[in-house]
C-alpha positions in Angstrom: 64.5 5.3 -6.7 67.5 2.9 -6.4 66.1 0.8 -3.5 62.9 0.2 -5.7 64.8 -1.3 -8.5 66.4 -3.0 -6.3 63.7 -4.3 -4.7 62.0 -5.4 -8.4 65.3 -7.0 -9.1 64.9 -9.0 -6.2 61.5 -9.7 -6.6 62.3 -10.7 -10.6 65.0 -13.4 -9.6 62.8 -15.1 -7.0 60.5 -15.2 -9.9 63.2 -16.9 -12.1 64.1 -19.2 -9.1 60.3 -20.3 -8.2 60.1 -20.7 -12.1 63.2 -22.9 -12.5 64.2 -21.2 -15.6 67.0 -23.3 -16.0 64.9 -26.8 -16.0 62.0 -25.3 -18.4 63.2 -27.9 -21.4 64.2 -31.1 -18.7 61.7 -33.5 -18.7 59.5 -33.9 -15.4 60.1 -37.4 -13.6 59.0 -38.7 -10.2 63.3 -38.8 -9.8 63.2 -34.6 -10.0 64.4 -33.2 -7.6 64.2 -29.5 -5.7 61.0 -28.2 -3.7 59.8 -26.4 -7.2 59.7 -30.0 -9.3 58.4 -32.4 -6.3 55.5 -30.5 -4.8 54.6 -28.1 -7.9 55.1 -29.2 -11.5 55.8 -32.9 -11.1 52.6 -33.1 -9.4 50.6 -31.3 -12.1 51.8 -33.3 -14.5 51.2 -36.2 -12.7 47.4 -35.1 -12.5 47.5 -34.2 -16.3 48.7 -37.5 -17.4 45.8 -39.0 -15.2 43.0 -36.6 -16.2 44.7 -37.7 -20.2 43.6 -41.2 -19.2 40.4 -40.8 -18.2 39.2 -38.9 -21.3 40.7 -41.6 -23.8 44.3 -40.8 -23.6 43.4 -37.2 -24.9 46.0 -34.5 -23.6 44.5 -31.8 -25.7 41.3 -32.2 -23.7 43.2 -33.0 -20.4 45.3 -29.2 -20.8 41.3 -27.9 -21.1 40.0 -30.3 -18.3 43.1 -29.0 -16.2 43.3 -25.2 -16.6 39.7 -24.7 -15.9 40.0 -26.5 -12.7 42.8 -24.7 -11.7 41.5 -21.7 -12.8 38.0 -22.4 -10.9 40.6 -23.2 -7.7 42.2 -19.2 -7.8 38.6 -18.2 -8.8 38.2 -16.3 -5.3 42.0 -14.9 -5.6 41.2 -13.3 -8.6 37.6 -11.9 -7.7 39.3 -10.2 -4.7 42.6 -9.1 -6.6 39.8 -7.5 -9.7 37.1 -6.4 -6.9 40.2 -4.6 -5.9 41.0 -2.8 -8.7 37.9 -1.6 -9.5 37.7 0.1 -6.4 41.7 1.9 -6.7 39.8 2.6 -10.4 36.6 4.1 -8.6 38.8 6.3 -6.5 41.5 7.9 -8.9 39.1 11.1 -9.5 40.0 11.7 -5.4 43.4 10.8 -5.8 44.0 12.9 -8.9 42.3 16.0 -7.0 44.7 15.3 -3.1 47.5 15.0 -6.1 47.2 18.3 -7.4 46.3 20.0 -4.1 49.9 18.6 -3.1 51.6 18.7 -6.2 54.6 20.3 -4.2 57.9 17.9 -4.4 59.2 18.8 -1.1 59.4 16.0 1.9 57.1 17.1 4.2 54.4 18.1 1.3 54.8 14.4 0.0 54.4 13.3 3.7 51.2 14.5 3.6 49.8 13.5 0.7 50.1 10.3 1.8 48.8 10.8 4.7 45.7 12.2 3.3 45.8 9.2 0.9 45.4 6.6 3.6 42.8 8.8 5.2 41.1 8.2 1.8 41.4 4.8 1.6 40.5 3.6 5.3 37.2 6.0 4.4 36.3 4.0 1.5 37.2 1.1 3.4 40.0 0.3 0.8 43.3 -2.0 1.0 45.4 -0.5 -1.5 47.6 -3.8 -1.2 44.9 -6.2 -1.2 45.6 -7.0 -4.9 49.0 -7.9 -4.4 48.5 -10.9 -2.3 46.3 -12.8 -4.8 48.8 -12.4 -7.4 51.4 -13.7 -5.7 49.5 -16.5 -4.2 48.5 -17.4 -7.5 51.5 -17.3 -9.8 53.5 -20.0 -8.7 50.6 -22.7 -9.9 50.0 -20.9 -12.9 53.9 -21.0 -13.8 54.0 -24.7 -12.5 51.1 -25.8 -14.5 52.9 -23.6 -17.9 56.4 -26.3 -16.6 54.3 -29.4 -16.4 52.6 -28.9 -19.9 56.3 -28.1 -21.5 58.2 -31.1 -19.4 55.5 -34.1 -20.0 57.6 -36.3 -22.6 53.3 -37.8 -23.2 52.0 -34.6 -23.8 54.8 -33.8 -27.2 54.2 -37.3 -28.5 50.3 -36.5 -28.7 47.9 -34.5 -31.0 44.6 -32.6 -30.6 42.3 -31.3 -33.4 44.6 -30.3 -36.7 47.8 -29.8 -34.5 50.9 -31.9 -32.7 50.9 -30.7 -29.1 54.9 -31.0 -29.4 55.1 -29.0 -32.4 54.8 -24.9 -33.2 51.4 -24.4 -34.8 51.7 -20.6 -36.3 47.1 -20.8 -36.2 47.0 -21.2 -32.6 49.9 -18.9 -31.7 47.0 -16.1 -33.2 44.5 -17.7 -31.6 46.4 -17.2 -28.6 47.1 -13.4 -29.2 43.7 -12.5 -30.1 42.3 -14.1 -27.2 45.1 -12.4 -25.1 44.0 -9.2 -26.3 40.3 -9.4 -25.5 40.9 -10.9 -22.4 42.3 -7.2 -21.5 39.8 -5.3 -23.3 36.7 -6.7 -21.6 39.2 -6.2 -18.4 39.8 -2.8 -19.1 36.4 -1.7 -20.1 34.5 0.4 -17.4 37.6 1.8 -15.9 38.0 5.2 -15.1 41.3 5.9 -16.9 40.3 9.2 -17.9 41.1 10.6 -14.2 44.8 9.4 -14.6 46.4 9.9 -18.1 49.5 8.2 -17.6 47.9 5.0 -16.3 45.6 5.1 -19.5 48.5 5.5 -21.8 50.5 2.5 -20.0 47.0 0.5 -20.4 46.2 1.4 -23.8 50.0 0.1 -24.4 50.1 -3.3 -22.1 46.6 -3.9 -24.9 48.4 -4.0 -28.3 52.0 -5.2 -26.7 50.5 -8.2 -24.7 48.9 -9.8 -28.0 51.6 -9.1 -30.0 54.3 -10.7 -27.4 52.2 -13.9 -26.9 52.0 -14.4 -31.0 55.9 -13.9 -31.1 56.5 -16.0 -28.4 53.6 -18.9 -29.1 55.3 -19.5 -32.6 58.2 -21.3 -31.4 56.8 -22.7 -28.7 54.8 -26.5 -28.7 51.2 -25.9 -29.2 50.5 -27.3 -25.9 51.3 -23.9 -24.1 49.5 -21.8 -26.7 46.3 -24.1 -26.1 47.0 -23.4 -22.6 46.7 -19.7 -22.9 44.0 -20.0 -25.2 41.4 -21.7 -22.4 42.7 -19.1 -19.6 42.1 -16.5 -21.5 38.5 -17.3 -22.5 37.8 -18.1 -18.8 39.2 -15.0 -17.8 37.2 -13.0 -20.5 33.7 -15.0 -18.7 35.0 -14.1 -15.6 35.8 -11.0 -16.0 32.0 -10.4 -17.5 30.1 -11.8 -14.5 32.6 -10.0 -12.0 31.8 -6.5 -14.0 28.0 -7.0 -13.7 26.4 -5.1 -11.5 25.7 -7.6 -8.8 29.4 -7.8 -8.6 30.1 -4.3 -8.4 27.8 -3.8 -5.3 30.3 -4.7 -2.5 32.4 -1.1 -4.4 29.4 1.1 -4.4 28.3 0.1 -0.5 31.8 1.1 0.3 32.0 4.3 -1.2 28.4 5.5 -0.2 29.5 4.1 3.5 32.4 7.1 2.9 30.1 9.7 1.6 28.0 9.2 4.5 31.0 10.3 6.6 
């Protein structure tokens, strides 16, 4: 138990380090230095302040223009990180059942249940880490695009719609939560939670708490970053719709009638 939270406090301060927690409110120059400024959020904001340009000095539209892009760039990242889940979610009545068959605590007993876990996922022709990768692949541009908005001296001095991008806008920071919280509820629809209680419980609570942390968080923040969440959020919820349809769930049902067969 110690060496995994030692390990998640590791993995929690690289985070703060690739996210250069200490520059969030320092404006972003071309004069910026360390590998996290030059070659992740100076140049987003360099392409921001270009793609602001070209739509008649809009940065509300820009933020949109941008986020989509980037989102359509991680697109296959996050089919194979959700594609991925959906299968762990297709298997948990077979774990749950190799779970209670070795519910026994001792070493060796917990030796094999892993065993027979692998055995069970290389059948199914499942990576149980294959999620992992396109998360961390994909975080540092999302958090780098989140910087570029916050450090653009243009992007505070401008307006979009009703609001200031540079200032709090209490509308938007709901906006932002609600979106938030059917973002997850279209991604947690269709899952088999009921084979593992806990995991349904900590789901059902990452729902309400998500929303409710964005709208505390969004209301003293510049609007720019709740607009930001806003269009990822409603990509996601599209995404997450044509990747739950059942042309997109084929690739999970050929693997787990390729097991049966076995």
């Amino acid at each position: 138990m110690g060496k995994k939270f030692a390990l998640a406090g590791m993995v929690l301060a690289l985070a703060a380090v690739m996210a250069g927690c200490t520059e969030f409110n320092q404006d972003i120059t071309p004069e910026s230095k360390g590998i996290w400024n030059q070659y992740i959020v100076y140049p987003l904001s360099w392409l921001i302040i270009k793609a602001a340009r070209f739509l008649g000095g809009s940065y509300g539209l820009s933020i949109i223009l941008i986020t989509i892009i980037i989102r359509l760039a991680i697109l296959p990242l996050n089919i194979t990180q959700l594609k991925s889940a959906k299968a762990m979610q297709a298997l948990q009545p077979e774990i749950k059942k190799l779970q209670e068959k070795y519910a026994s605590k001792d070493a060796v007993t917990r030796q094999k249940l892993q065993q027979e876990m692998m055995k069970l996922y290389q059948e199914y022709h499942i990576n149980p880490a294959a999620g992992c990768l396109p998360i961390l692949i994909q975080m540092p541009i999302l958090i780098g695009f989140y910087h570029a908005i916050n450090r653009t001296p243009a992007i505070r001095e401008s307006s979009f719609l009703w609001f200031d991008l540079g200032s709090a806008d209490y509308v938007l920071a709901v906006i932002a939560g609600i979106t938030t919280f059917l973002q997850q509820k279209v991604m947690m629809s269709g899952g088999n939670y009921d084979a593992n209680p806990q995991m349904k419980m900590q789901m059902n609570m990452m729902l309400w708490f998500m929303p409710i942390m964005i709208i505390v968080i969004g209301v003293g923040l510049p609007s720019a970053l709740p607009l930001y969440w806003i269009v990822g959020n409603i990509f996601m919820i599209v995404q997450s719709y044509f990747i739950k349809s059942p042309a997109a769930s084929m690739p999970v049902q050929n693997a787990k009638a390729r097991g049966t067969k076995k």
